[in-house]
C-alpha positions in Angstrom: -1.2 10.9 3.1 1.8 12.6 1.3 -0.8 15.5 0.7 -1.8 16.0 4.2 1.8 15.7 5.1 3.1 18.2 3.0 0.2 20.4 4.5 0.7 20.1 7.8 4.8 20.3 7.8 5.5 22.6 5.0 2.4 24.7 4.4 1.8 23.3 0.9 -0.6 21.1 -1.5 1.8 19.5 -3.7 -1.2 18.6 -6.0 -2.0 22.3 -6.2 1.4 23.9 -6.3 4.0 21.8 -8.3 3.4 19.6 -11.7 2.0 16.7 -10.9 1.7 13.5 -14.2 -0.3 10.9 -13.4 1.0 7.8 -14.8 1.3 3.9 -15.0 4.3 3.1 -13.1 6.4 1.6 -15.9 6.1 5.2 -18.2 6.8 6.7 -14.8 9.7 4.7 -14.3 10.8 5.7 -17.8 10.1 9.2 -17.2 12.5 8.8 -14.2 15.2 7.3 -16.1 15.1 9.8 -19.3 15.3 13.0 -16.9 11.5 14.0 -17.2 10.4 13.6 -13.9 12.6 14.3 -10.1 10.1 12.0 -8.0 7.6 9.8 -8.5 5.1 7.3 -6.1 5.3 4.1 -8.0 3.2 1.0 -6.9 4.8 -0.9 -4.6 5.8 -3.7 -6.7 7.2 -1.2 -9.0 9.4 0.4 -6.4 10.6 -2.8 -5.4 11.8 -3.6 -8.8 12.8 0.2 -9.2 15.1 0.0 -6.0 16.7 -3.1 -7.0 18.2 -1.7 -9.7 20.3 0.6 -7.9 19.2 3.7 -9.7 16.9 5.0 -7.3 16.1 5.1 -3.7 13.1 5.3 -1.5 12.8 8.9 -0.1 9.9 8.5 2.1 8.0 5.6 3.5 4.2 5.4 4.0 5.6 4.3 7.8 7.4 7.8 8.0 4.6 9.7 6.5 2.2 7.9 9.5 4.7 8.3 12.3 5.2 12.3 11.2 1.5 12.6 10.5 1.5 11.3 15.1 0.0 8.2 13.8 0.9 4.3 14.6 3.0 2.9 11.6 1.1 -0.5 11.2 -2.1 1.0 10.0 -3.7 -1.2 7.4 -4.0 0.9 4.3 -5.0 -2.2 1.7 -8.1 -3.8 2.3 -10.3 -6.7 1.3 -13.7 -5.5 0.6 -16.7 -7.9 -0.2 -20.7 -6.5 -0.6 -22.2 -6.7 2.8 -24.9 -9.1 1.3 -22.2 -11.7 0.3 -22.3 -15.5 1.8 -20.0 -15.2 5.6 -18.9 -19.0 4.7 -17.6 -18.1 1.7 -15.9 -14.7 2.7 -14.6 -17.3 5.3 -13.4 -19.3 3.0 -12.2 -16.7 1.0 -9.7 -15.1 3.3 -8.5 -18.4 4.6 -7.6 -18.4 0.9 -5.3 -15.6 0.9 -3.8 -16.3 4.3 -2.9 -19.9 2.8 -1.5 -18.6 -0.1 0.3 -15.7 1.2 1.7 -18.4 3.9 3.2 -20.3 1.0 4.3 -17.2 -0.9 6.3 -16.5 2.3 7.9 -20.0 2.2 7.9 -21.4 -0.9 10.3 -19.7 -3.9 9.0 -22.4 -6.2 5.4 -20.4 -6.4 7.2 -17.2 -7.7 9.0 -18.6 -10.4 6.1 -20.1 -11.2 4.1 -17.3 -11.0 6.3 -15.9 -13.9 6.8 -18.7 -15.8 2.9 -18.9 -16.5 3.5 -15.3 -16.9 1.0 -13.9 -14.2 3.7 -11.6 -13.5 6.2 -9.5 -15.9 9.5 -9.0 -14.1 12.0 -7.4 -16.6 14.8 -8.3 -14.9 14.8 -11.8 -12.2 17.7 -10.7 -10.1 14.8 -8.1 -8.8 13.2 -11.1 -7.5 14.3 -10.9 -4.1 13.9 -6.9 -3.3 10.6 -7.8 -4.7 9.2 -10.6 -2.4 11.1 -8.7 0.3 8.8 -5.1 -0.2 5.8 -7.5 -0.5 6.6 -9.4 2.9 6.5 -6.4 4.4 3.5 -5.2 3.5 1.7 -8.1 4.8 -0.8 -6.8 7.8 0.5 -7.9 11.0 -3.0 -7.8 12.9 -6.5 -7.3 12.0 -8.3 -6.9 14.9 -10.2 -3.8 17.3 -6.9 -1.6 17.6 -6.6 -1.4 13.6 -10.1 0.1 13.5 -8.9 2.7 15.9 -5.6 3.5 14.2 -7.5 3.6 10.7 -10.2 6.1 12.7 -7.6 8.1 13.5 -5.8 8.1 10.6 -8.9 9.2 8.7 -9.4 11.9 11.8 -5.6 13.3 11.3 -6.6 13.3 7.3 -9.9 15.4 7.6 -8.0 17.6 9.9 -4.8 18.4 8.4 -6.2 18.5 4.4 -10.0 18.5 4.7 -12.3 16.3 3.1 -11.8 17.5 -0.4 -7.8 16.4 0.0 -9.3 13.0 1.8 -12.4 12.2 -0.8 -15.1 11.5 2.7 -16.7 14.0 5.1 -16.0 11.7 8.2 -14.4 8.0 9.0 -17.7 5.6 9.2 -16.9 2.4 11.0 -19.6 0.8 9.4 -17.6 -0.4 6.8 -15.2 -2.0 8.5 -15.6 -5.4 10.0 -13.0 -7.7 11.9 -16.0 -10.3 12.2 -14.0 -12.2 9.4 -10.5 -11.6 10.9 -8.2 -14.6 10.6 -5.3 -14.8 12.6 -2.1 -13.2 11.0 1.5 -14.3 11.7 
């Protein structure tokens, strides 16, 4: 997306036209810190804990790159995927499964320190706890339904258009592989 943007508003392919490292986001972080790189698009949990520091500061959101791209800003851009062939009770199942568990995650601090005490999750520093839960809160998808399909159509559509399918990686959006026959609901 930061690709297509840079195409479309300022005429050039960052990829092709300045030095690009790609990197795991804790050397990139270190990078950042020893002078050796200006920018950098850590994970998300990474630029949570990078942000809570108070060394750094978000420059651009995937929100702002959507909205200047002319697109909505709630597009889904993680997604669940299962093999079309799997069992629909267990996907069921499955995704009631996260929705429970990101329900508690929401609620419940407990579950995060315990997620680190069993050491499921390396966080350097706790006082980054909270800018942490807080960037993945805000991730969650707020609707799964009809509309999202469309807005990832036409995100896909703005892609092709603006960077071509060898920037994008597909010829054309199939909706095919898509479903919202498992949707569950999403507060």
């Amino acid at each position: 997306m930061l690709r297509a943007l840079c195409i479309r508003k300022h005429g050039f392919d960052p990829l092709q036209q300045s030095k690009v490292s790609a990197v795991g986001s804790p050397l990139m972080a270190e990078l950042m810190e020893r002078g050796q790189l200006e920018a950098a698009l850590p994970l998300w949990h990474h630029l949570a804990r990078m942000q809570a520091t108070g060394q750094y500061r978000e420059l651009l959101s995937s929100a702002t790159i959507l909205r200047e791209l002319g697109l909505p800003t709630d597009v889904p851009l993680l997604f669940i995927i299962a093999r079309e062939d799997a069992d629909p009770e267990a996907l069921r199942r499955f995704l009631r499964a996260v929705q429970l568990a990101s329900e508690r995650m929401k609620q419940d601090s407990a579950i995060w320190e315990a997620i680190l005490e069993a050491r499921l999750y390396a966080l350097p520093d706790k006082s980054q706890l909270p800018a942490l839960r807080k960037r993945w809160e805000s991730g969650l998808p707020q609707r799964w339904d009809a509309s999202s399909l469309i807005s990832l159509r036409l995100l896909v559509e703005r892609l092709l258009a603006v960077a071509g399918p060898e920037i994008v990686g597909i010829e054309r959006f199939d909706p095919r592989a898509f479903s919202t026959q498992f949707a569950v609901a999403l507060r």
